[in-house]
Backbone bond lengths (Angstrom), bond angles and torsions (degrees), N, CA, C in turn:
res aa  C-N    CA-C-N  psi(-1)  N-CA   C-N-CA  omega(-1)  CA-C   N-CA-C  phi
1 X - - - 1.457 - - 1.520 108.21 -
2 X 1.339 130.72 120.13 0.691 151.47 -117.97 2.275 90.20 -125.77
3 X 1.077 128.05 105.84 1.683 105.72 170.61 1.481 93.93 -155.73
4 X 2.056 81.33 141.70 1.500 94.64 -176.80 1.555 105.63 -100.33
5 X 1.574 98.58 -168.89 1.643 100.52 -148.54 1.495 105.63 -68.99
6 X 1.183 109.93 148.98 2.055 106.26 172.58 1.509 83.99 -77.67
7 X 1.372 84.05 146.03 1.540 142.62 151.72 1.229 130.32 -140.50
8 X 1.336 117.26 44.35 1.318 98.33 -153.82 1.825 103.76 -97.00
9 X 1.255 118.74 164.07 1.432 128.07 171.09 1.271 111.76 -110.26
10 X 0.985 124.43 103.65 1.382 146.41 165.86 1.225 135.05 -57.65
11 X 1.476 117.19 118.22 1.415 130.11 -165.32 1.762 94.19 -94.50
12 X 1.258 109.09 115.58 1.800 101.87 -176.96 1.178 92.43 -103.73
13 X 1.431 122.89 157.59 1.543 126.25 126.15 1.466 99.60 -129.76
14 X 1.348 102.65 162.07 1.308 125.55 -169.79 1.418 109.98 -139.51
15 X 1.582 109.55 129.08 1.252 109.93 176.92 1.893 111.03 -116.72
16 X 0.761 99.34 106.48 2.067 109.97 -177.98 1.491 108.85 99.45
17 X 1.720 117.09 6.44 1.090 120.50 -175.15 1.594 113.31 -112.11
18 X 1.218 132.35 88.21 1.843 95.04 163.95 0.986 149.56 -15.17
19 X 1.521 137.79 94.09 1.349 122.22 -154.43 1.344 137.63 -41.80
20 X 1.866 98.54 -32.24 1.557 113.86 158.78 1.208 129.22 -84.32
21 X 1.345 127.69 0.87 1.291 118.35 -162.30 1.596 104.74 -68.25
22 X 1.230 116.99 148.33 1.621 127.55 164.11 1.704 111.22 -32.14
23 X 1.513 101.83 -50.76 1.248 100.73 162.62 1.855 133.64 -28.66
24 X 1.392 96.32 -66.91 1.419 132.56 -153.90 1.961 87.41 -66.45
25 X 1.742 107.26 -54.19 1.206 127.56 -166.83 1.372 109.61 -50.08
26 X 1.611 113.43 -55.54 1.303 115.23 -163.20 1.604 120.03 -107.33
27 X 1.889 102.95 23.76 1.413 102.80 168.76 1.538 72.78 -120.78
28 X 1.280 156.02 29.32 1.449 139.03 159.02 1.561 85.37 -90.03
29 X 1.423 139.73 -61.18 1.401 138.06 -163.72 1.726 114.93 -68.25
30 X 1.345 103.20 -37.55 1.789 89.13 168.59 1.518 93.41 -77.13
31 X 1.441 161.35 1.45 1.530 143.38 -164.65 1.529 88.08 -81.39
32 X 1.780 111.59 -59.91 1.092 131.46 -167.11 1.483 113.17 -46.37
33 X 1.330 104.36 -36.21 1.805 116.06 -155.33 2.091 100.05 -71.60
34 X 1.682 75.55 -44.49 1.938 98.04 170.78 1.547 117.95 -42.41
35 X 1.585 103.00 -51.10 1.795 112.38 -174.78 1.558 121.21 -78.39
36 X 1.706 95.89 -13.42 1.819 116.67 -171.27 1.795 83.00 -86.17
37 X 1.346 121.43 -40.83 1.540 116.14 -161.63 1.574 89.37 -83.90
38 X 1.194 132.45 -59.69 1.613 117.73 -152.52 2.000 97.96 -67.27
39 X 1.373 115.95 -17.71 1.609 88.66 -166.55 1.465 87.38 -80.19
40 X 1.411 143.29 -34.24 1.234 156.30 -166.31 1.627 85.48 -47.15
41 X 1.410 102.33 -86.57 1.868 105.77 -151.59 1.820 92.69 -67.84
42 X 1.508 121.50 -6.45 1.758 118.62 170.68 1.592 103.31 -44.89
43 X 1.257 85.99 -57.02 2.175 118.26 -156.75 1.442 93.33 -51.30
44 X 1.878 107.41 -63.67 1.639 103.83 -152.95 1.814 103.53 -84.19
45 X 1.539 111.74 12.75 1.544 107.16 -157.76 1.540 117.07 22.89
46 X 1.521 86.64 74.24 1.378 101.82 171.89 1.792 112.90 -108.98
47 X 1.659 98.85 97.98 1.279 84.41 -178.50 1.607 127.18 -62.15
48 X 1.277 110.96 -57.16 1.934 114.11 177.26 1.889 110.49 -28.45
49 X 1.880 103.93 -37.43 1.343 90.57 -171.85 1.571 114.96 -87.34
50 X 1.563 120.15 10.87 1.376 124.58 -157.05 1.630 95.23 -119.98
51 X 1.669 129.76 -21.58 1.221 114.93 -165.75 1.920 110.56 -83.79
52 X 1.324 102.31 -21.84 1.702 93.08 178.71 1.664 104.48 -94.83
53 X 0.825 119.41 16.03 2.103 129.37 148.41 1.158 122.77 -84.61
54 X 1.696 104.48 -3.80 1.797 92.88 172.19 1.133 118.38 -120.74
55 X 1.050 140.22 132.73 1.621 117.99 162.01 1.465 132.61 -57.14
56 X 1.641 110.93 157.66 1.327 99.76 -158.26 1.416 112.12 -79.18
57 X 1.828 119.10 -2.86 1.404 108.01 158.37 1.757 117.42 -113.35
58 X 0.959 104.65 79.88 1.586 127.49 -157.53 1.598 95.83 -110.23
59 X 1.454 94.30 132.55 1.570 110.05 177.33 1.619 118.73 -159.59
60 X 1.505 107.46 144.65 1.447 117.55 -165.23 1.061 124.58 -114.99
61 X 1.622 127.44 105.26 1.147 133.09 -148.88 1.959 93.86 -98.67
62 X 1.520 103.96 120.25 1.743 103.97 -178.99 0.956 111.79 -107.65
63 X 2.057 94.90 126.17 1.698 104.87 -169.79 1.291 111.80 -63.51
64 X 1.128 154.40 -20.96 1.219 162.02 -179.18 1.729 112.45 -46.56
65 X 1.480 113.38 -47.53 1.495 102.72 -172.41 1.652 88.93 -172.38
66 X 1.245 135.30 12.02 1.612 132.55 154.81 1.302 103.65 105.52
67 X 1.199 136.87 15.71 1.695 133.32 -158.27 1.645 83.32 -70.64
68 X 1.346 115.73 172.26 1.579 132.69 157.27 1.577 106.20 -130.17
69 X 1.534 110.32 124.71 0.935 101.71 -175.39 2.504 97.61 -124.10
70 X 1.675 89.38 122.22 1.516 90.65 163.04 1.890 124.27 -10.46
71 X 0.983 90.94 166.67 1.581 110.62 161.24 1.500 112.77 -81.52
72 X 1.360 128.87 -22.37 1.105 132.47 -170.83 1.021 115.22 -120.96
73 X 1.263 119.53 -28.58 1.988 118.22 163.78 1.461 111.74 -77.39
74 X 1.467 112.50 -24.18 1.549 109.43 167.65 1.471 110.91 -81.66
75 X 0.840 137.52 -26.49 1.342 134.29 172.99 1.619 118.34 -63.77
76 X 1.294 96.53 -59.58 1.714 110.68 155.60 1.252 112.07 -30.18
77 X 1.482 120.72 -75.15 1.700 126.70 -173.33 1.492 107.58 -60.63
78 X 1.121 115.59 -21.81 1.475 109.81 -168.65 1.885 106.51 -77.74
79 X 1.585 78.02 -58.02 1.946 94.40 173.16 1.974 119.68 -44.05
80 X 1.447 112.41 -32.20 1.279 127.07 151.60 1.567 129.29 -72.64
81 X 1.107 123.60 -8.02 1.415 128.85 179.00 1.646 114.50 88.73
82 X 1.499 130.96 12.75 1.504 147.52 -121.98 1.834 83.87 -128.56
83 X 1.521 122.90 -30.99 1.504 104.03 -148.02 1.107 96.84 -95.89
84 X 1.600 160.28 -60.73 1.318 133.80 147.52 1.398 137.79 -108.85
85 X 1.560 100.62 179.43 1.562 99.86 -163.02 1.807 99.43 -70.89
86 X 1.422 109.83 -8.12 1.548 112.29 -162.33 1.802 95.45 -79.20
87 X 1.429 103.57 3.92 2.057 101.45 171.11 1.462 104.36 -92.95
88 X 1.112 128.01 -15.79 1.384 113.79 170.61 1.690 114.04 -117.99
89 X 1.713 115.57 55.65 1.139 124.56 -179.35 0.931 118.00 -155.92
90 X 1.688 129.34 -170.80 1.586 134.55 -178.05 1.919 84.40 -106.23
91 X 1.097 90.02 136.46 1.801 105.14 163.30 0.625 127.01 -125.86
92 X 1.770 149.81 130.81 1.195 157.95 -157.69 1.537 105.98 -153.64
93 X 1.759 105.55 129.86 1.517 88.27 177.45 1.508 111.26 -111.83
94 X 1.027 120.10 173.94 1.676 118.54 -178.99 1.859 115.60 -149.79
95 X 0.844 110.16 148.22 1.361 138.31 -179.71 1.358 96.83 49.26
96 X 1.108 114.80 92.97 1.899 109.67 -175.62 1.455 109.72 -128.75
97 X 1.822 109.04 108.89 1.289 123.75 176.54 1.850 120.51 -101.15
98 X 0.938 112.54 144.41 1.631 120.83 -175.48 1.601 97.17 -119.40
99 X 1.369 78.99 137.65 1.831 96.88 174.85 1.230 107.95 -106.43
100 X 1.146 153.49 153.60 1.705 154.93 -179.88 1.292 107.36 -99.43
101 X 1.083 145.13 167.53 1.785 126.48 147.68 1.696 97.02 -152.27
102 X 1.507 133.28 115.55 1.410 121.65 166.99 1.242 107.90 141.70
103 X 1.620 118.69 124.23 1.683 113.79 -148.62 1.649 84.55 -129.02
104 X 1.305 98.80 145.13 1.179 153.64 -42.90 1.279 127.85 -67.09
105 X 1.600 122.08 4.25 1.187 121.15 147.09 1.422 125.23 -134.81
106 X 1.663 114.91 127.45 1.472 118.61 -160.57 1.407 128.23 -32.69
107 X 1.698 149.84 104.52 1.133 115.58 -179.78 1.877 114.89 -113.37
108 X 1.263 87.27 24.41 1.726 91.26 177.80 1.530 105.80 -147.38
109 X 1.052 118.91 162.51 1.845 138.01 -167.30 1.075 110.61 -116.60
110 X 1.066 157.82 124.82 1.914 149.26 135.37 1.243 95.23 -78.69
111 X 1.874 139.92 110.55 1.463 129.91 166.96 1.572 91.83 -102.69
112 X 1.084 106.37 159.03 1.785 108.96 175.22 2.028 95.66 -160.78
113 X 1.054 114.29 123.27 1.015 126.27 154.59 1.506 141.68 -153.99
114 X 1.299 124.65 154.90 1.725 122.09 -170.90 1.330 113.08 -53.87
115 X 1.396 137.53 156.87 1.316 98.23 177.28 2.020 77.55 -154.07
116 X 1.149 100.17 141.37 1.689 111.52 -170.32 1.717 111.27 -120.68
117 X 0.664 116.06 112.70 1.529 135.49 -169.24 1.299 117.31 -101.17
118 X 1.243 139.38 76.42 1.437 135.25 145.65 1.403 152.66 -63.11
119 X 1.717 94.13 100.90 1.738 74.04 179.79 1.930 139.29 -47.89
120 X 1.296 100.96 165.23 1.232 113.18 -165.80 1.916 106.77 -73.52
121 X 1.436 119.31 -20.74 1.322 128.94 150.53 1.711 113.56 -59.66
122 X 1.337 118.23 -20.15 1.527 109.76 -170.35 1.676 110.08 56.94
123 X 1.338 136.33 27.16 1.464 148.38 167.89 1.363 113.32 -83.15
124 X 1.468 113.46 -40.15 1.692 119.67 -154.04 1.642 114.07 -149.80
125 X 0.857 123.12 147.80 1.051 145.14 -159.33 1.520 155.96 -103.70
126 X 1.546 156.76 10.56 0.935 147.70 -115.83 1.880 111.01 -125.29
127 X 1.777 83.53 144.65 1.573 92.41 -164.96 1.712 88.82 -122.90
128 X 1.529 104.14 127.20 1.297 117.59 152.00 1.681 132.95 -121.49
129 X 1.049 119.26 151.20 1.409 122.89 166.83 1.427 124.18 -91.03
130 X 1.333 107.75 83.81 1.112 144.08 -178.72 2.244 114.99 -47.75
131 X 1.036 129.66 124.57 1.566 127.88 -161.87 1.637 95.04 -153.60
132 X 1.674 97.11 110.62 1.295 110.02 -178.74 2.069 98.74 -113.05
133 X 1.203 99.54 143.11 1.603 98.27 -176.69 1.481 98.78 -111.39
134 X 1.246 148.49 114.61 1.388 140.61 -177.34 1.591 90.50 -110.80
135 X 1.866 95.17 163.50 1.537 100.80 -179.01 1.718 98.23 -140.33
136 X 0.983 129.25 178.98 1.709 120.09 -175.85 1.771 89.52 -137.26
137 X 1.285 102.48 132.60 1.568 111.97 -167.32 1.441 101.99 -98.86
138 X 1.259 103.87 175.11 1.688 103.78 177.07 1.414 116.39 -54.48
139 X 1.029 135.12 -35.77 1.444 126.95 -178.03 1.964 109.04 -80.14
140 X 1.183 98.84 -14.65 1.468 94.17 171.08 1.551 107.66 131.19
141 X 1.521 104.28 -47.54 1.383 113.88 177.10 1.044 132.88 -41.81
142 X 2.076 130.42 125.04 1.445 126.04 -169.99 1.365 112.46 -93.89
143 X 1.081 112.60 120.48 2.021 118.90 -162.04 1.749 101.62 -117.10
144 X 1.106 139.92 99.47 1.916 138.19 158.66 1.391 79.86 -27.83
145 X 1.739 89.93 110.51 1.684 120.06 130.18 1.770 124.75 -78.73
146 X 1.114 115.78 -13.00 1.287 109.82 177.88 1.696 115.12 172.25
147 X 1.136 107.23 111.70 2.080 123.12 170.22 0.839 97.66 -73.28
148 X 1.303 111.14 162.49 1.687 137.00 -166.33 1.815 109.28 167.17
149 X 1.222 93.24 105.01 1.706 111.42 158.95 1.143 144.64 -99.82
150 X 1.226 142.81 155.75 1.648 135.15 177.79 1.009 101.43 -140.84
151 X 1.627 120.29 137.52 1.402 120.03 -169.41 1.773 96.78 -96.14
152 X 1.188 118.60 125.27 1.227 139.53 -175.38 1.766 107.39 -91.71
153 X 1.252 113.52 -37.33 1.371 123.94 -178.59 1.551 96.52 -156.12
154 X 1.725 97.58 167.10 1.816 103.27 155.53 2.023 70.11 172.81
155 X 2.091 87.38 134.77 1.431 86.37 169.39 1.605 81.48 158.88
156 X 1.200 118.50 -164.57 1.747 133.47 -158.20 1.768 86.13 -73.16
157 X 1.714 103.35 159.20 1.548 108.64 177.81 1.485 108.04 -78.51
158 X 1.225 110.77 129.64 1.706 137.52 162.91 1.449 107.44 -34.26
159 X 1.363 91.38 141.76 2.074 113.02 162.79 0.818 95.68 -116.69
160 X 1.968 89.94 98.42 1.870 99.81 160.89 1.092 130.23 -69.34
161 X 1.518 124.85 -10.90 1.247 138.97 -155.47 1.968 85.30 -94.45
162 X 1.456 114.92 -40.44 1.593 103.24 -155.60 1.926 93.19 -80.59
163 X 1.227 126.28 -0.79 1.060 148.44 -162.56 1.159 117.35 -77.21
164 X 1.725 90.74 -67.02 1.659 92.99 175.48 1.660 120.26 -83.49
165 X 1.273 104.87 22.51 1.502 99.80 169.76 1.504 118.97 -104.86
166 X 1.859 104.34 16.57 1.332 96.92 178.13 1.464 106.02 -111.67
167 X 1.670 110.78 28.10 1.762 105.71 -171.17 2.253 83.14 -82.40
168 X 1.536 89.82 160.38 1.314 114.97 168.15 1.614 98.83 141.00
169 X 1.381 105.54 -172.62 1.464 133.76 -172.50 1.535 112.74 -85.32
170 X 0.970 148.06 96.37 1.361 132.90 149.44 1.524 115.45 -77.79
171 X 1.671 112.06 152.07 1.338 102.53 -165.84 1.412 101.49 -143.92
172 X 1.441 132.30 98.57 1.242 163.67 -168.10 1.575 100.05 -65.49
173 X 1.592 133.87 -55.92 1.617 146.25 166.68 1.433 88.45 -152.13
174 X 1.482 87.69 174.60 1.890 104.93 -179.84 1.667 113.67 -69.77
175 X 1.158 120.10 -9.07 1.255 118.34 162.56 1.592 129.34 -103.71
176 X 1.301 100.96 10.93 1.323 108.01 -171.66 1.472 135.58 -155.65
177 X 1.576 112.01 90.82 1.736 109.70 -143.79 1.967 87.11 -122.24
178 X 1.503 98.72 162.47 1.203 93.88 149.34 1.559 125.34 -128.44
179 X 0.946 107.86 139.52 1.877 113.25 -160.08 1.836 99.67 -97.63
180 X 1.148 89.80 120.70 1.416 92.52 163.81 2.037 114.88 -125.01
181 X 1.307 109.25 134.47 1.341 104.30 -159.19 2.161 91.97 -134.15
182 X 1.203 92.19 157.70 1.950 98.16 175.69 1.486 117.10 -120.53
183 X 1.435 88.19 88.44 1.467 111.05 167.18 1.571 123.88 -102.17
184 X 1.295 88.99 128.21 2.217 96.22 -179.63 1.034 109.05 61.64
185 X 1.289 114.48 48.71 1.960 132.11 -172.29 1.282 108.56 18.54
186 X 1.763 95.60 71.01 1.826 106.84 170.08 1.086 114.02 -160.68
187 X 1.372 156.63 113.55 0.963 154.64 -140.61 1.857 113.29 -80.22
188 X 1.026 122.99 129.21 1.638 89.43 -161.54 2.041 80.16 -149.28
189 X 2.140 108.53 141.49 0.905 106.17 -139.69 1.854 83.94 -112.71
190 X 1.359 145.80 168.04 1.356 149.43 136.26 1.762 104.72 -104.84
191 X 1.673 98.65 110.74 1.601 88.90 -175.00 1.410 104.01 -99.58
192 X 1.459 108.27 174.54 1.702 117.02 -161.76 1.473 115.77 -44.99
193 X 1.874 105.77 -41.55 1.984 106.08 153.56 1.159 129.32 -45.64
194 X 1.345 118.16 -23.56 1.791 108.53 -169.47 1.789 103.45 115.80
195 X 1.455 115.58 -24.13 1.402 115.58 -155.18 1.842 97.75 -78.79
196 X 1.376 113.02 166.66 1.326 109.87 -164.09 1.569 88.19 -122.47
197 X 1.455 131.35 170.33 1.356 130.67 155.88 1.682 88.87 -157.82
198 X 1.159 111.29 166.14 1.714 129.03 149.35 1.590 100.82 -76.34
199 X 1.553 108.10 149.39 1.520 105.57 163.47 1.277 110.71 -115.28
200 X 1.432 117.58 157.96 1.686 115.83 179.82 1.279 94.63 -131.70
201 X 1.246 130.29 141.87 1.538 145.26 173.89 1.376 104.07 -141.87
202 X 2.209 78.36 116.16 1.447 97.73 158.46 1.927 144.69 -94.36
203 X 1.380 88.58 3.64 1.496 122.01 158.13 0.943 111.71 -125.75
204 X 1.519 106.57 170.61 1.860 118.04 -178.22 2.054 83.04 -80.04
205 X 0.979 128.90 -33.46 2.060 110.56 174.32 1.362 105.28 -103.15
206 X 1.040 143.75 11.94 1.713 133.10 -172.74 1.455 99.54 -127.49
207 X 1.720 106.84 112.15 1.412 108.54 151.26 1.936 112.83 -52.94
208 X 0.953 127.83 158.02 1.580 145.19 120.79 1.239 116.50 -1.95
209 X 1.407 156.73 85.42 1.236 141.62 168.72 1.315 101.95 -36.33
210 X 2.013 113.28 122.13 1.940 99.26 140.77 1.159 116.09 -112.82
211 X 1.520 133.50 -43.06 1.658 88.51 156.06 1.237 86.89 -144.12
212 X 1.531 113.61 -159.81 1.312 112.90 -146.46 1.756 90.63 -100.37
213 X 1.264 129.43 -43.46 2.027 122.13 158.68 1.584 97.93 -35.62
214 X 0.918 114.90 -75.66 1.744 105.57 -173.40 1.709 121.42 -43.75
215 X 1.102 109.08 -40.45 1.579 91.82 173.44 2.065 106.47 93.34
216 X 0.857 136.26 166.95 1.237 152.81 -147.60 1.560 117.63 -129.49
217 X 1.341 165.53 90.49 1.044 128.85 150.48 1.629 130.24 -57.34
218 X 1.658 95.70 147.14 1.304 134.67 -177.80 1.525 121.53 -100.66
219 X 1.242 112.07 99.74 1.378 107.31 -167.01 1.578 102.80 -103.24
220 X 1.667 129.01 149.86 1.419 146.85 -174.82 1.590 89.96 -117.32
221 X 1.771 124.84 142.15 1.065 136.57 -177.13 1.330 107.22 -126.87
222 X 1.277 120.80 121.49 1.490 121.69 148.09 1.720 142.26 -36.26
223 X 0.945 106.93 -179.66 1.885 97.70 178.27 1.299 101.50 -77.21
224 X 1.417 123.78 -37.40 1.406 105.16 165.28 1.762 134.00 -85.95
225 X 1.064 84.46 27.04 2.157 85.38 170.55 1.639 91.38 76.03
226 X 1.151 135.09 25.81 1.143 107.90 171.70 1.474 93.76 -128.73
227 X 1.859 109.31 167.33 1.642 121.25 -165.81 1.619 110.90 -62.78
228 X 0.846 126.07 123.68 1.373 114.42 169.61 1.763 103.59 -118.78
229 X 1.222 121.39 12.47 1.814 116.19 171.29 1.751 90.05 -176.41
230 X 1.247 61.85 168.73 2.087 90.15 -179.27 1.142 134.53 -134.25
231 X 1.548 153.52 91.61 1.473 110.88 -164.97 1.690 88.76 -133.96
232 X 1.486 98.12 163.31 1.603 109.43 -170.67 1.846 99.85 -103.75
233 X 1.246 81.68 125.61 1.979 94.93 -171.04 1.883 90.88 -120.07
234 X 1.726 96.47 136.73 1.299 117.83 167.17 1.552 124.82 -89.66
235 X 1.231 145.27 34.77 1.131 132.37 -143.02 1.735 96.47 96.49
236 X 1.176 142.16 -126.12 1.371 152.76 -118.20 1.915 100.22 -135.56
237 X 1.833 94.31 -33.52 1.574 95.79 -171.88 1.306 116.85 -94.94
238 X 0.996 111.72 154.71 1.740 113.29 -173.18 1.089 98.91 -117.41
239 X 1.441 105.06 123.75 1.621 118.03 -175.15 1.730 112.21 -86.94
240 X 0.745 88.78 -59.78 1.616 99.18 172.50 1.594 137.55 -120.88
241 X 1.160 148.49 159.14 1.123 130.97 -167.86 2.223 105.15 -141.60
242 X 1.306 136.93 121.41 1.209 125.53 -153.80 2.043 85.21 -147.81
243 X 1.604 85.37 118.74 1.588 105.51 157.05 1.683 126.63 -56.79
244 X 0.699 105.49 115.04 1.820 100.85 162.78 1.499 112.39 -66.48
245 X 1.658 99.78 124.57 1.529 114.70 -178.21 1.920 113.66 -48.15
């Protein structure tokens, strides 16, 4: 597994914390220091360097099909190369926000970030939304209480290029559009609810199935290959139908 250097910029919120406080600041930099150490001892399945990163009631929820796996059977699988597919890939994470929770000094984490997985063929693909829960123990130290993924995609590698030509406005009535915009070279959608997703397209008109309640976008193309409408189909029915601005 393959990861390049953090840099990352951080989307905080904080709940009982000032976002700036010294507080807030320097349990955001040990959180970070935590996620720089677990992909480290992830990579080399190094168990000794992976067991004081977890807490001792630590559990791993697998995006794949819901298994839960212990603190100690994940550690096990990990130390064997067994605990994810992200050990035999390129990993990259993206848009990664931390929530604070605990006044006046933080003692819990919400981490959540995109997380893009390439195989080592460069053929295929998979993007999850990655949810780390950290907790700060009596001595101070921030240890993952509990992983958790959702597979967002997995399937042949993406055309980012045919991708970002579907950012703009579609507009369903005057009160009700859905915006799709290309941020962190990913196409990412605000639908007419408010709710956010990434989109993946496996045609130049077919979203990605995610599940079958959610429904699909349907894209209409112009003479020049580019979107000119959208509509979100459940199966057979088309729920809605939205112009490009």
């Amino acid at each position: 597994m393959k990861i390049p250097l953090f840099a990352l910029a951080l989307l905080v919120t904080v709940a009982g914390v000032a976002a700036e406080s010294p507080q807030s600041m320097a349990a955001l930099s040990a959180i970070e220091d935590v996620e720089r150490r677990f992909v480290r001892a992830l990579d080399a399945r190094d168990r000794p360097a992976l067991e004081p990163l977890l807490a001792d009631g630590f559990n791993w929820v697998h995006a794949s099909d819901g298994r839960v796996d212990t603190r100690e059977l994940w550690i096990a699988n990990a130390a064997r190369g067994m605990a994810l597919t992200g050990q035999r890939s390129e990993r990259t994470e993206h848009g990664t926000s931390v929530e604070l929770h605990g006044e006046p000094q933080p003692a819990t984490a919400i981490r959540i970030s995109r997380i893009r997985l390439l195989d080592t063929a460069n053929t295929r693909e998979s993007w999850l939304r990655q949810t780390h829960v950290l907790v700060r123990d009596e001595g101070g130290a921030w240890r993952i209480a509990l992983g958790q993924g959702v597979v967002m995609y997995e399937g042949p590698r993406l055309d980012l290029a045919m991708h970002q030509r579907y950012a703009g406005t579609y507009v369903i009535s005057p009160d009700r559009k859905l915006v799709l915009s290309w941020e962190d070279d990913a196409l990412q959608a605000i639908f007419p609810n408010g709710g956010r997703t990434q989109i993946f397209l496996i045609t130049p008109t077919d979203e990605a199935s995610r599940t079958m309640g959610a429904g699909r976008l349907k894209f209409t193309l112009g003479e020049d290959r580019r979107p000119v409408a959208v509509s979100l189909v459940r199966g057979e029915q088309e729920i809605w139908r939205a112009k490009r601005e």
